[in-house]
Biotite code that builds the C-alpha atoms (Angstrom):
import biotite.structure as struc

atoms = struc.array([
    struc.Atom([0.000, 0.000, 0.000], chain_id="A", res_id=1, res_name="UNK", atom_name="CA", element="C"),
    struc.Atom([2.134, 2.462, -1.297], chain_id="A", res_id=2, res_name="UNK", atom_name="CA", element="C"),
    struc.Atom([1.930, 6.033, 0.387], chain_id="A", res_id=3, res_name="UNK", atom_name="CA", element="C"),
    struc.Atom([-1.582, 5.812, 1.914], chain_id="A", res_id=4, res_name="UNK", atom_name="CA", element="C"),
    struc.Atom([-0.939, 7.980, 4.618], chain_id="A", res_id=5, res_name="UNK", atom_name="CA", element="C"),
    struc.Atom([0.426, 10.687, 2.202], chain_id="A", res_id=6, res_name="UNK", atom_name="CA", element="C"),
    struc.Atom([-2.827, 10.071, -0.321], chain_id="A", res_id=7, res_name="UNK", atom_name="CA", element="C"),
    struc.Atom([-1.158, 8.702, -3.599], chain_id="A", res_id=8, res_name="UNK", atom_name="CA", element="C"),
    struc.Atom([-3.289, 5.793, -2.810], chain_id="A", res_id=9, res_name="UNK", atom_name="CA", element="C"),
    struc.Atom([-5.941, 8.220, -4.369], chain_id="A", res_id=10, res_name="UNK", atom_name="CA", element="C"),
    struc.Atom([-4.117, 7.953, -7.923], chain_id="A", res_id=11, res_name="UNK", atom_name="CA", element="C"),
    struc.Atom([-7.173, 6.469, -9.720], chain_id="A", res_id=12, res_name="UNK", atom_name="CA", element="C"),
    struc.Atom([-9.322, 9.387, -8.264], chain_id="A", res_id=13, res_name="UNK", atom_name="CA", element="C"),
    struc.Atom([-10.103, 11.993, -11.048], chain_id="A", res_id=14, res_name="UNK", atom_name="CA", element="C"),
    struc.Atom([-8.110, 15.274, -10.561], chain_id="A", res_id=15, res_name="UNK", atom_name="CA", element="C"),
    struc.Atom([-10.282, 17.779, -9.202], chain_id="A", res_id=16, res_name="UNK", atom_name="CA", element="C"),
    struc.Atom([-11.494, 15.767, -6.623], chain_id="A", res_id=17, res_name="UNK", atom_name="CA", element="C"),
    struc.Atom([-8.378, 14.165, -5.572], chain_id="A", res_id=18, res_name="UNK", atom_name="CA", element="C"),
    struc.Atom([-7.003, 17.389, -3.049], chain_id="A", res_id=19, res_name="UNK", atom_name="CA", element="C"),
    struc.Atom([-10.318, 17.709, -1.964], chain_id="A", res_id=20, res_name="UNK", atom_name="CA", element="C"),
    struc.Atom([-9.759, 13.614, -0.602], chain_id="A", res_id=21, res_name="UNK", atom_name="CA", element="C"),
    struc.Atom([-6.865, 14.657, 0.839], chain_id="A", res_id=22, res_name="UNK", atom_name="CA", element="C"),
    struc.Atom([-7.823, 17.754, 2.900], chain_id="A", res_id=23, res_name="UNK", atom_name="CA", element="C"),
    struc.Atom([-10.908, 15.233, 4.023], chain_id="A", res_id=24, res_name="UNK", atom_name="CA", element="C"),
    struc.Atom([-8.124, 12.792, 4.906], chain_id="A", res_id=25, res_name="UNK", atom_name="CA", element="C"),
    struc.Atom([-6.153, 15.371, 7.197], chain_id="A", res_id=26, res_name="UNK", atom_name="CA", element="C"),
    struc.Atom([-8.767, 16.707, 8.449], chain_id="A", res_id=27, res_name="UNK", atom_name="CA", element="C"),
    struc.Atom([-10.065, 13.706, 9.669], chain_id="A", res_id=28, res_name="UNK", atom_name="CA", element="C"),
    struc.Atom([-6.698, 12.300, 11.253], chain_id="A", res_id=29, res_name="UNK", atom_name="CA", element="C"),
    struc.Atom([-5.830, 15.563, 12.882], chain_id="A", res_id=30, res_name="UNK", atom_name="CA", element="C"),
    struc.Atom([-9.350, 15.822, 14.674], chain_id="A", res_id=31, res_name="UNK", atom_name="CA", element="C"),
    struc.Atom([-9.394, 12.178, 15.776], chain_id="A", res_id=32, res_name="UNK", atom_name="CA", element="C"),
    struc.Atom([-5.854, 12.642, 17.384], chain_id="A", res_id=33, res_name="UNK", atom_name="CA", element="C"),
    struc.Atom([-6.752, 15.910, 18.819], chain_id="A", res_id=34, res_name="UNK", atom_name="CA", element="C"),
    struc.Atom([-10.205, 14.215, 20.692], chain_id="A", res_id=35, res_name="UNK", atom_name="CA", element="C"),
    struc.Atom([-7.848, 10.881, 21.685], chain_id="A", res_id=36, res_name="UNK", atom_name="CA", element="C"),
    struc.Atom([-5.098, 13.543, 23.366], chain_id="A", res_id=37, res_name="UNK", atom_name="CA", element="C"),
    struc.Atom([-8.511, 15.193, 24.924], chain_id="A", res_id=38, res_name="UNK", atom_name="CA", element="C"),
    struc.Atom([-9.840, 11.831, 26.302], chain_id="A", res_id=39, res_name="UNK", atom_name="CA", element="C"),
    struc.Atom([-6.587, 11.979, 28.725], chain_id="A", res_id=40, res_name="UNK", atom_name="CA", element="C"),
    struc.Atom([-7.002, 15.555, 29.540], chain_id="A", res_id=41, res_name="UNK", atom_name="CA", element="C"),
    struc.Atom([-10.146, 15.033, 30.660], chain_id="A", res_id=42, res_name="UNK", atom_name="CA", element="C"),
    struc.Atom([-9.291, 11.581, 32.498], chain_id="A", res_id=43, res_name="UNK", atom_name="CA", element="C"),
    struc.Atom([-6.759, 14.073, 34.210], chain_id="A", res_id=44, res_name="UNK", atom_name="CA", element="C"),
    struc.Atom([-8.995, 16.412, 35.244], chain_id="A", res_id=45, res_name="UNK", atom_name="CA", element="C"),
    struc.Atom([-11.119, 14.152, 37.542], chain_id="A", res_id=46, res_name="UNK", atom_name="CA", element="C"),
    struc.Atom([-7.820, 12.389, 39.422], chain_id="A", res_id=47, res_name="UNK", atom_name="CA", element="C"),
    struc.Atom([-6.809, 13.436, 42.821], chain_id="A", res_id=48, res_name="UNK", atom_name="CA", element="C"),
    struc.Atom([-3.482, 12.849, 42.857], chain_id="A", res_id=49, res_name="UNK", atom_name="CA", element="C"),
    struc.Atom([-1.506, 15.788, 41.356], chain_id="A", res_id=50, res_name="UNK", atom_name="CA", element="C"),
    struc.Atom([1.613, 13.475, 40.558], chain_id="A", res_id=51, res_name="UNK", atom_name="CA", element="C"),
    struc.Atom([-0.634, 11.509, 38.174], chain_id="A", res_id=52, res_name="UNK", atom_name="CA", element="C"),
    struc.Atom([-2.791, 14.315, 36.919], chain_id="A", res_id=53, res_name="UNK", atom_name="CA", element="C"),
    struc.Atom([1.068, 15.737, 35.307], chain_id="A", res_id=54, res_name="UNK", atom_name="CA", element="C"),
    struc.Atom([1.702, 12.542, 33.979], chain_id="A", res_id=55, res_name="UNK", atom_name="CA", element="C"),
    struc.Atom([-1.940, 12.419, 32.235], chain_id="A", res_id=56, res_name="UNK", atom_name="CA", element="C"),
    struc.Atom([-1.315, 15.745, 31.081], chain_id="A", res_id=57, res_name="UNK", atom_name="CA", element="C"),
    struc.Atom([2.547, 14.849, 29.361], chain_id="A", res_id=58, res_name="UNK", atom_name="CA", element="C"),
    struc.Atom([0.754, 11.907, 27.834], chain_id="A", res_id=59, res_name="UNK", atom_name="CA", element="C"),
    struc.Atom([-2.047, 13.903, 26.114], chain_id="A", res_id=60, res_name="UNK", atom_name="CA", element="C"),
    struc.Atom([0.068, 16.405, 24.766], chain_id="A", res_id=61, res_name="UNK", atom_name="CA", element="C"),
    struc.Atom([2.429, 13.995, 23.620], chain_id="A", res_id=62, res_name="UNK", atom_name="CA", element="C"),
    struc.Atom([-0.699, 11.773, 21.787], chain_id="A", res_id=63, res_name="UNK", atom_name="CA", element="C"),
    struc.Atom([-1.754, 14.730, 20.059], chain_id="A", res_id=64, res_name="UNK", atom_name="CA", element="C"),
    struc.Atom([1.364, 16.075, 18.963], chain_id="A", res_id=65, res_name="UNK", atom_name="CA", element="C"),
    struc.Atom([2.381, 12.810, 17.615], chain_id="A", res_id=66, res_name="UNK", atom_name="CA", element="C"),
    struc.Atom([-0.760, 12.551, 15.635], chain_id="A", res_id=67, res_name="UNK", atom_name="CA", element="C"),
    struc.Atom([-0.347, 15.390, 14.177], chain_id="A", res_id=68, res_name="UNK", atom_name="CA", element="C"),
    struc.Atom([2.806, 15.643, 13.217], chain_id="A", res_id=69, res_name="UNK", atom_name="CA", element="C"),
    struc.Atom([2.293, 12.079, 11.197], chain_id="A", res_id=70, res_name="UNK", atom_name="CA", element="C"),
    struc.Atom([-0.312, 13.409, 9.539], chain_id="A", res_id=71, res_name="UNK", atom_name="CA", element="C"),
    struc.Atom([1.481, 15.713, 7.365], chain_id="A", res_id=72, res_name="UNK", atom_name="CA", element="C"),
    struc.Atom([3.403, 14.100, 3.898], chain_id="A", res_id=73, res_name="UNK", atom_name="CA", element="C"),
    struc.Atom([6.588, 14.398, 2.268], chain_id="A", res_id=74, res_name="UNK", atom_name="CA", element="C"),
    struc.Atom([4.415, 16.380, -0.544], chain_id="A", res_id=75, res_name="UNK", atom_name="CA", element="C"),
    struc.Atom([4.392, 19.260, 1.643], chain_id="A", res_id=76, res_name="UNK", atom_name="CA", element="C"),
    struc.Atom([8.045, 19.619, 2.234], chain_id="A", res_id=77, res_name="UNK", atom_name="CA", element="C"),
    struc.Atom([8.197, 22.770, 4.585], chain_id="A", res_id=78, res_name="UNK", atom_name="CA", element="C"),
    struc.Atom([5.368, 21.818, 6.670], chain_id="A", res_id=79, res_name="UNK", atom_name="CA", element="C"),
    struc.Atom([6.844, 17.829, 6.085], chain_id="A", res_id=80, res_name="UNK", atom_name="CA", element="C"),
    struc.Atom([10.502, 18.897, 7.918], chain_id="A", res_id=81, res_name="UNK", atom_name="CA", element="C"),
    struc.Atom([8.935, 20.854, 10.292], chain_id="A", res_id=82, res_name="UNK", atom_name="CA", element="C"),
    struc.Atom([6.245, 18.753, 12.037], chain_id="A", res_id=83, res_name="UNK", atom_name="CA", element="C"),
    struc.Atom([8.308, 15.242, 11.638], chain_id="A", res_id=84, res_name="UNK", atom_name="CA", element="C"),
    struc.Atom([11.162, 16.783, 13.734], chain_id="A", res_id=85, res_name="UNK", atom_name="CA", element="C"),
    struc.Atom([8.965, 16.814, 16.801], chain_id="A", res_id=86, res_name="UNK", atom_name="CA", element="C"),
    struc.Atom([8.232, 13.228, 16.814], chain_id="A", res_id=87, res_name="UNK", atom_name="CA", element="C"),
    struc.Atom([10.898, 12.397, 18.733], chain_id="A", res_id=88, res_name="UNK", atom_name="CA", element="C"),
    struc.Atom([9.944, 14.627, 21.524], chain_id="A", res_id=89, res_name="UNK", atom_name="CA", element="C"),
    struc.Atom([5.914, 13.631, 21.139], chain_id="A", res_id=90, res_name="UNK", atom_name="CA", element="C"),
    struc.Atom([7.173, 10.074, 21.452], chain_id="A", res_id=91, res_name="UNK", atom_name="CA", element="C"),
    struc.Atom([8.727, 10.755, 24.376], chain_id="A", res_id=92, res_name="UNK", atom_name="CA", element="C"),
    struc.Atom([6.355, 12.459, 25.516], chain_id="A", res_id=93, res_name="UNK", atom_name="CA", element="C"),
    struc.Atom([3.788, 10.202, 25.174], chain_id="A", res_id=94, res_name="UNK", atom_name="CA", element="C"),
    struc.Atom([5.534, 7.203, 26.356], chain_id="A", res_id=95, res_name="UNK", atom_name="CA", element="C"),
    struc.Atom([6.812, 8.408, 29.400], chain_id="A", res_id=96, res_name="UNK", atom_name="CA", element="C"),
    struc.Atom([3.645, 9.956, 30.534], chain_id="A", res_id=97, res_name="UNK", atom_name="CA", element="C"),
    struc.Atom([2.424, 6.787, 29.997], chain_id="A", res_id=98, res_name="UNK", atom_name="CA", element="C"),
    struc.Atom([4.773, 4.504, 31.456], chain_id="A", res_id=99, res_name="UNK", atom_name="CA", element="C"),
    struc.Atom([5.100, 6.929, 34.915], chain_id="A", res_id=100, res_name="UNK", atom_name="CA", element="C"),
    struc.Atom([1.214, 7.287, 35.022], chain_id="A", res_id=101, res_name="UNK", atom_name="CA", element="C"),
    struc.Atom([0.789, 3.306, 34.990], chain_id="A", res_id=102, res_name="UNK", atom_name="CA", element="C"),
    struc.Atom([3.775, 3.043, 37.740], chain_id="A", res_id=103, res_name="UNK", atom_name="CA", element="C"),
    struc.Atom([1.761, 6.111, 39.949], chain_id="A", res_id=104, res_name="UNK", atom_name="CA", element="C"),
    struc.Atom([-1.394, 4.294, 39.731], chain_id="A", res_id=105, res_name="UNK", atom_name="CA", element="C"),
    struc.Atom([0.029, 0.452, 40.307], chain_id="A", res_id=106, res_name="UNK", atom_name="CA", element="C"),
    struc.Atom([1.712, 1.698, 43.712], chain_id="A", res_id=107, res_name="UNK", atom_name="CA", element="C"),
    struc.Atom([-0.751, 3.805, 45.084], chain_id="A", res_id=108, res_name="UNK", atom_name="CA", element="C"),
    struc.Atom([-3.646, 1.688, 46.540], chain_id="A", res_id=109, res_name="UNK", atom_name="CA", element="C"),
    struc.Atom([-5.900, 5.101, 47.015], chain_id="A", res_id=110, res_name="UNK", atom_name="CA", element="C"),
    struc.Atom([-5.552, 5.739, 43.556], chain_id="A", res_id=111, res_name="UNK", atom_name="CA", element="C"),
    struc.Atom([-6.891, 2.658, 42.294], chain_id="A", res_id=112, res_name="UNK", atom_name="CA", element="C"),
    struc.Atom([-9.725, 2.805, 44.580], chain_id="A", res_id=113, res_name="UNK", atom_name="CA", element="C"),
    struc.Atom([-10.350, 6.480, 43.413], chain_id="A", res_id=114, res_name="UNK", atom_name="CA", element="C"),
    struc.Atom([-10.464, 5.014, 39.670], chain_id="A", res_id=115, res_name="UNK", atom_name="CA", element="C"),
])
């Protein structure tokens, strides 16, 4: 499946309609990783514990950054550069938000009961 995410696999799409497909596409990925990075806001929102409200926080930002910046293609070349060089931080981001939320919450007995 060559280049799906960057929409060449639109190639047998007539050409007027075929940038309209792909502004649908992004469109579409950018808003679903923007209201998966909001589910974790809003899970952090409700939690007690400060510690694991931050680490809720670091992993929503980093979700939605990540998202984002994959949904831009190499046809777009200063936009392309631009957004793929934060991947790195969004990934780490994201992971270690992830990882120290999931430690927080497996040693405090309170916080399990509070979920």
């Amino acid at each position: 499946m060559r280049g799906f995410f960057s929409g060449e696999s639109l190639s047998g799409v007539d050409e007027p309609y075929r940038y309209f497909f792909r502004i649908i596409f992004r469109i579409g990925t950018i808003t679903g990783n923007i209201l998966f990075g909001l589910a974790f806001f809003m899970v952090a929102r409700k939690m007690a514990s400060s510690k694991l409200r931050d680490y809720l926080i670091l992993t929503g930002i980093g979700d939605t950054i990540v998202g984002i910046a994959l949904s831009t293609s190499a046809l777009e070349p200063t936009y392309g550069i631009a957004c793929h060089s934060l991947v790195l931080l969004s990934s780490y981001l994201f992971s270690i938000g992830f990882y120290l939320s999931a430690i927080s919450l497996s040693q405090g007995s309170s916080l399990r009961q509070s979920i």
